[in-house]
SEKE-346399 format. One line per 3 residues: number of its first residue (from 1); their letters; for each residue x, y, z of C-alpha. Coordinates in nm, 4 decimals. Each point is the difference from the previous one (the first is absolute). Layout:
<rs>
NUM	a	X:Y:Z  ...
</rs>
This chain:
<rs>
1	xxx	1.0323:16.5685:2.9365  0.0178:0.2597:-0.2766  0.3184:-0.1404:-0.1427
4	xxx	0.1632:-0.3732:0.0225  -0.3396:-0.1039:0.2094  -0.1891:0.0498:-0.3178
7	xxx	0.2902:-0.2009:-0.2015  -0.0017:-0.3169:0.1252  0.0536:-0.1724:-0.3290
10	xxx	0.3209:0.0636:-0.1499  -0.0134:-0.1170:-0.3846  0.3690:0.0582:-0.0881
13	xxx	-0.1016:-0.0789:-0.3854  -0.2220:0.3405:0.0505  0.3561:0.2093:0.0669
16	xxx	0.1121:-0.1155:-0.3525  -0.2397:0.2439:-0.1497  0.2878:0.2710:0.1729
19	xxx	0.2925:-0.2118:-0.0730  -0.1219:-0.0210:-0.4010  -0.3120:0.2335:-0.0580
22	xxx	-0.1837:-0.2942:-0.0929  -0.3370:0.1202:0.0510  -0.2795:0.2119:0.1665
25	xxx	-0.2477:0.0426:0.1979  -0.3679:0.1926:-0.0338  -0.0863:0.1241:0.3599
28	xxx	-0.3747:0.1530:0.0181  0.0457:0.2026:-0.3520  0.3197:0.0803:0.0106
31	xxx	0.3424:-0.2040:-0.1767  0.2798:-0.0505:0.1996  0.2825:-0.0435:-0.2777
34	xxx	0.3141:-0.2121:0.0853  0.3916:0.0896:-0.0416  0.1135:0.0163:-0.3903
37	xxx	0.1312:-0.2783:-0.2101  0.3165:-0.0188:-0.1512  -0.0683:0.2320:-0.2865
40	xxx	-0.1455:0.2515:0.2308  -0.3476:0.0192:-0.0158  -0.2382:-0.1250:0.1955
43	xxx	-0.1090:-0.3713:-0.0604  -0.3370:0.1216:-0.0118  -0.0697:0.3108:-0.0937
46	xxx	0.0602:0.0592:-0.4219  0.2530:0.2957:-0.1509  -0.2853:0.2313:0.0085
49	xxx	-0.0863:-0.0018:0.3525  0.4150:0.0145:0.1229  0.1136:0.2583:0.3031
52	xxx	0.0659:0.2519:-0.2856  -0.3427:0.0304:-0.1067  -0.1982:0.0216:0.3355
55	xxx	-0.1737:0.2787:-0.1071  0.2576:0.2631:0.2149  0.1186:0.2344:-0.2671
58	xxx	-0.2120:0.2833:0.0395  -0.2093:0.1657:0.2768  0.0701:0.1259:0.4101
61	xxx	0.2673:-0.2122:0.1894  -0.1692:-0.0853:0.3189  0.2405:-0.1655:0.2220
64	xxx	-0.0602:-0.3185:0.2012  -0.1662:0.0408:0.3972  0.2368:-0.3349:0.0773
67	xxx	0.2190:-0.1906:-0.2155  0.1549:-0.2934:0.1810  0.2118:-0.3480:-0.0130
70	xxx	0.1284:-0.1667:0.3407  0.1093:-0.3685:-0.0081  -0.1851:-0.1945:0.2876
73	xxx	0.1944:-0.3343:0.1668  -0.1699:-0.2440:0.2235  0.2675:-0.0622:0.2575
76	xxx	-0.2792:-0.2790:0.1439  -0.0709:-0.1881:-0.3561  0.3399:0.1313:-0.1205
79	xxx	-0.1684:0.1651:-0.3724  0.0826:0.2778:-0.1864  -0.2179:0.2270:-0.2371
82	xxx	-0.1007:0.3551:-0.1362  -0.2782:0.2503:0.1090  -0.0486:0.3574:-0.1565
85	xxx	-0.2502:0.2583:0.0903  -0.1429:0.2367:-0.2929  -0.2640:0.2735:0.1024
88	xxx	-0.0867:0.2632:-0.2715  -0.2735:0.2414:-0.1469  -0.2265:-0.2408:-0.2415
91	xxx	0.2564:-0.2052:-0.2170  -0.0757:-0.2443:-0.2272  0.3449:-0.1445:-0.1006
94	xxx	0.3651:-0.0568:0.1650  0.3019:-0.0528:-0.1207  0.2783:-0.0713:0.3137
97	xxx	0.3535:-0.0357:-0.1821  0.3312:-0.0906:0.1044  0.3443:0.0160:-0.1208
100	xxx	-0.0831:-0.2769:-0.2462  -0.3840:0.1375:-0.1156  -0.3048:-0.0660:0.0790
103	xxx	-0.0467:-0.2241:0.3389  -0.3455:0.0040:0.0305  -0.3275:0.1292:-0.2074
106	xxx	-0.3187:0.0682:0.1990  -0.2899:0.1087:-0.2513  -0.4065:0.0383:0.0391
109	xxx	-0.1958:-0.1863:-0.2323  -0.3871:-0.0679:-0.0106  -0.2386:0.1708:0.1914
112	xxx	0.1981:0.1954:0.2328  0.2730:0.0768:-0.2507  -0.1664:0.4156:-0.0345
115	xxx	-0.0412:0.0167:0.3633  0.3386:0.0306:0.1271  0.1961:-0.2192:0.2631
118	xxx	0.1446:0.2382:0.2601  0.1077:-0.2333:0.2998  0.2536:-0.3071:-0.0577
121	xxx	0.2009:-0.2209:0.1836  0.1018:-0.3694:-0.0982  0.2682:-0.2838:0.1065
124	xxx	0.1813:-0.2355:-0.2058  0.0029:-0.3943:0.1240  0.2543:-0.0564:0.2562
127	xxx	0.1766:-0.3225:-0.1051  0.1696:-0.1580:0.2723  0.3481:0.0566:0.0420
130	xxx	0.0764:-0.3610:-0.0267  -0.1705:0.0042:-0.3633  0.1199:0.3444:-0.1480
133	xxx	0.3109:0.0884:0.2052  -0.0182:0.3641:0.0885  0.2829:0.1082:-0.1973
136	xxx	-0.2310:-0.0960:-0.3034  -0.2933:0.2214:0.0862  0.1779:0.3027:0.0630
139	xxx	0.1543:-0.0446:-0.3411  -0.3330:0.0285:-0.1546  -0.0061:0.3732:0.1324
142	xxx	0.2726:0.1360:0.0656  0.0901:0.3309:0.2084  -0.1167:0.2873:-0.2275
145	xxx	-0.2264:0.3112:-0.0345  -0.2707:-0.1537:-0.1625  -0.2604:0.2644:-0.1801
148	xxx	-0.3120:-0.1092:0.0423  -0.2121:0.2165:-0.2974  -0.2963:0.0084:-0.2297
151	xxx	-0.3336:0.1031:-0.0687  -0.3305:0.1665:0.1695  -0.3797:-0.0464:-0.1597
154	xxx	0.0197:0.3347:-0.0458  0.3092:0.0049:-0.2448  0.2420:0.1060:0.2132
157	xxx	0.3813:-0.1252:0.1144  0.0470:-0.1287:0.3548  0.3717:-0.1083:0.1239
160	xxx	0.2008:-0.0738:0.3217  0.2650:-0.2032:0.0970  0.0678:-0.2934:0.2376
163	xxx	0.3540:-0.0529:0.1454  0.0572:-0.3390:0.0682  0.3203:-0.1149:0.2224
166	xxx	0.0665:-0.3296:0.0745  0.0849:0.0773:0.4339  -0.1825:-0.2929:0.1209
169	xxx	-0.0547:0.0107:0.3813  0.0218:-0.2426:0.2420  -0.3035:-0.1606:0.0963
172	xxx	-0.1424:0.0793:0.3501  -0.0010:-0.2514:0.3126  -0.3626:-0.0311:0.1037
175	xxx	0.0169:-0.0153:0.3946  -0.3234:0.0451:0.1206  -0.2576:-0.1713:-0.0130
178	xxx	0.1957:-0.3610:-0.0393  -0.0258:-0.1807:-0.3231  -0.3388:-0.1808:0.1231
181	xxx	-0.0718:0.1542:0.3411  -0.3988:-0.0001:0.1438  0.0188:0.3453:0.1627
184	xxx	-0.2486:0.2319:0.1752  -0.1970:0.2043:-0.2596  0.0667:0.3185:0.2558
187	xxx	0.3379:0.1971:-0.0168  0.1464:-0.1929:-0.2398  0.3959:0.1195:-0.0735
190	xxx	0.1442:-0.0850:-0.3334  0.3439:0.0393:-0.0423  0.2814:-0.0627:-0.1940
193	xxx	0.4022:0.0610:-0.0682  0.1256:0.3204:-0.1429  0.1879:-0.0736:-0.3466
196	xxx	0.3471:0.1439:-0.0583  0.1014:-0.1881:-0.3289  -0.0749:-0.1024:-0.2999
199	xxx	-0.0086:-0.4235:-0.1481  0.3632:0.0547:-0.1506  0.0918:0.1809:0.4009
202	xxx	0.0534:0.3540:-0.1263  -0.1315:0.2569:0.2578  -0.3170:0.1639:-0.1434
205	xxx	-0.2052:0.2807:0.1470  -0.3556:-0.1159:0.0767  -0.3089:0.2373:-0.0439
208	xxx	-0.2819:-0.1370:0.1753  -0.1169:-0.3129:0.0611  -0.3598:-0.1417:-0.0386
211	xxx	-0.2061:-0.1881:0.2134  -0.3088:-0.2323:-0.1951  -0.2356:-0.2137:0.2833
214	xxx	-0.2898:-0.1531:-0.2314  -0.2576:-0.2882:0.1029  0.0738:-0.3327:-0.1280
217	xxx	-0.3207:-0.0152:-0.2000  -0.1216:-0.0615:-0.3792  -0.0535:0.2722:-0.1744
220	xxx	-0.3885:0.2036:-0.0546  -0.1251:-0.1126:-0.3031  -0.0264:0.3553:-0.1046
223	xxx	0.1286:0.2556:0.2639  0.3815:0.0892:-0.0739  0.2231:-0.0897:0.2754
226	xxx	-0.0007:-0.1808:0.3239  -0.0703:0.1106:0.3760  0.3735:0.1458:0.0882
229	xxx	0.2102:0.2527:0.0956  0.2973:0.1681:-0.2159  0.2496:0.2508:0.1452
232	xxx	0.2960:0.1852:-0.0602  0.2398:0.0835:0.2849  0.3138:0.1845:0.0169
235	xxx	0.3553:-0.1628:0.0008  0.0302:0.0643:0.3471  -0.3242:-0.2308:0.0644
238	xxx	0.0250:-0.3938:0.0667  -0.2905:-0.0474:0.2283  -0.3728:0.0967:-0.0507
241	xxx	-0.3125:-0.0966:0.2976  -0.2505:-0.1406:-0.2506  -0.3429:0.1787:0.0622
244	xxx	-0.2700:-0.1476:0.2355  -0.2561:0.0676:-0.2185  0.1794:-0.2039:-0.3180
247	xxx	0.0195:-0.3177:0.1593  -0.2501:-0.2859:0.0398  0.0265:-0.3017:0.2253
250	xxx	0.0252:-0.3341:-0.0905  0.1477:0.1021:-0.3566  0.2921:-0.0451:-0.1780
253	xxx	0.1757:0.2585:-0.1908  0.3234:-0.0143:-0.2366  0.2502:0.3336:0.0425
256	xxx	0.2903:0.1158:-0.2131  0.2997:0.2384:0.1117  0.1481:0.2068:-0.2863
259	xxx	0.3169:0.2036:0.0297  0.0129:0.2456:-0.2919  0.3427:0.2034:-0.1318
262	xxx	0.0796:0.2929:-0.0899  -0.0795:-0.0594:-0.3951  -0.2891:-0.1569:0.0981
265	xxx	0.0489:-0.3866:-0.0848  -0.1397:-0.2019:0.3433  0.0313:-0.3275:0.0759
268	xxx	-0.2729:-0.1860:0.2134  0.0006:-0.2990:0.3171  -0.2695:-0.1586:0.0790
271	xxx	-0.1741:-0.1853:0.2887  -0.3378:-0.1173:0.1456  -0.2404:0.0389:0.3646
274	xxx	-0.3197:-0.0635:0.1637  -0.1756:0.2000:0.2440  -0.1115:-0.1894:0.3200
</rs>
C-alpha cells in the first residue's frame, strides 16, 4: 500500500540520520539534507550554502500551495515516523526550520536543478517502537510552526509553514473483512471502529478517515503505483461496499484503515483478504 506496505524493511540505523544529521540522501537530482550537528550547520552542506544564504533575500514572496508535517503510527507493526507535504510554484531550494534551526534541507542539483520541483511529499523511516521508543522520535520534532522557505528558478522567495502537534490517534479496529478471510469478490463491506482517543487516552476529534484496498502484487517495473483504491471518508463513516468493478477473483489483496485528527497526524491498522 502507499505507506507501511511499501516499508517493509525497517533499518532502525537509517533513523539515526534524524536522531544525529549524520548524512544524506540524493533522490533523482535533488539533496535531501539531514537535521544539523551540534554547531548548527548542516553536516553536509558548507558555511556558504547555510539556511541564511538560500538565495531568498530579494524578489516576489510567493507563498506555499501546501506546507505540511503529520506524524504517522502503525498501530499493526507498532512504528512511528514523519511525513510532510510541500507543493509550490518552481522552487529549487528549501529550508524547513524549527525552534532549534534548520531540520531539514531539500536542494536541486544536476540536471533538473533550473527546472524547478513543484510537487513534494516524503516519510522518514518508522523505527519500531520497541527499537526507538516513541517518546524519542517525537523529540526529534517537536510541536512547532515550522517555516518551510526558500528559493524559485526564477529568483524569487517562496515560504509557508507546517504546524506540527504531537495528538496521536488511536489506531482503528479493522472489522471487516477478517484478518485472512476468502470472501466473494461482489459487495464486499469493509469496515472498521470509530476512534475516540488518542495512544496516551486523551479524547481527540477525528477528521476523516481513509480507506487504502491495493492488490498484493510486485510492483511494474516502470508504471508508478499499484492496482488500488484510496479514499477519504467523513468522521461519521466506518463502513464502505467495495466496488464490483475493483475486485478480481481468486486474488489476494492487503488493506489499511487510517483514522486521521484534527491536526492531521493519522495512525494506520492493517490486515489482509482473498477474493473467492
Amino acid at each position: 500500500m502507499k505507506r507501511n506496505l511499501r516499508h517493509q524493511v525497517r533499518r532502525i540505523g537509517a533513523w539515526a540520520l534524524a536522531l544525529a544529521g549524520a548524512g544524506f540522501l540524493n533522490l533523482h537530482g535533488c539533496t535531501i539534507v539531514g537535521i544539523p550537528n551540534s554547531n548548527g550547520n548542516d553536516a553536509n552542506v558548507n558555511d556558504n550554502n547555510n539556511a541564511n544564504d538560500n538565495g531568498t533575500n530579494g524578489g516576489e514572496n510567493v507563498p506555499l500551495k501546501e506546507a505540511k508535517l503529520i506524524i504517522e503510527h502503525n498501530a499493526t507493526d507498532e512504528d512511528t515516523g514523519f511525513q510532510g507535504a510541500i507543493d509550490g510554484e518552481g522552487w529549487d531550494r528549501l529550508d524547513i526550520t524549527g525552534p532549534a534551526g534548520v531540520v531539514l534541507t531539500i536542494q536541486g542539483r544536476g540536471s533538473l536543478a533550473t527546472h524547478g520541483l513543484t510537487e513534494l511529499f516524503f516519510e522518514t523511516v518508522e523505527p519500531e517502537n520497541t527499537e526507538a521508543p516513541i517518546e524519542d522520535v517525537l523529540a526529534v520534532l517537536p510541536e512547532w510552526q515550522y517555516t518551510i522557505e526558500g528559493s524559485t528558478v526564477d529568483g524569487n522567495r517562496t515560504t509557508g509553514v507546517a504546524v506540527l502537534n504531537q495528538r496521536i490517534p488511536a489506531g482503528p479496529v479493522l472489522l471487516t473483512p477478517a484478518e485472512g478471510a476468502i470472501v466473494p469478490a461482489a459487495n464486499l463491506v469493509m469496515s472498521w471502529s470509530p476512534m475516540t482517543q488518542i495512544l496516551t487516552g486523551e479524547p481527540v476529534i477525528i477528521l476523516r478517515y481513509q480507506l487504502i484496498v491495493e492488490k498484493d502484487e510486485e510492483p511494474h517495473s516502470r508504471a508508478i503505483g499499484k492496482i488500488g483504491m484510496s479514499l477519504f471518508v467523513p468522521a461519521s463513516v466506518t463502513r464502505v461496499t467495495v466496488p464490483n468493478e475493483f475486485l478480481e477473483p481468486g486474488t489476494a489483496y492487503k488493506w489499511e484503515g487510517l483514522a486521521v485528527e484534527d491536526g492531521g497526524n493519522q495512525t494506520l491498522s492493517s490486515s489482509e483478504f482473498a477474493t473467492e
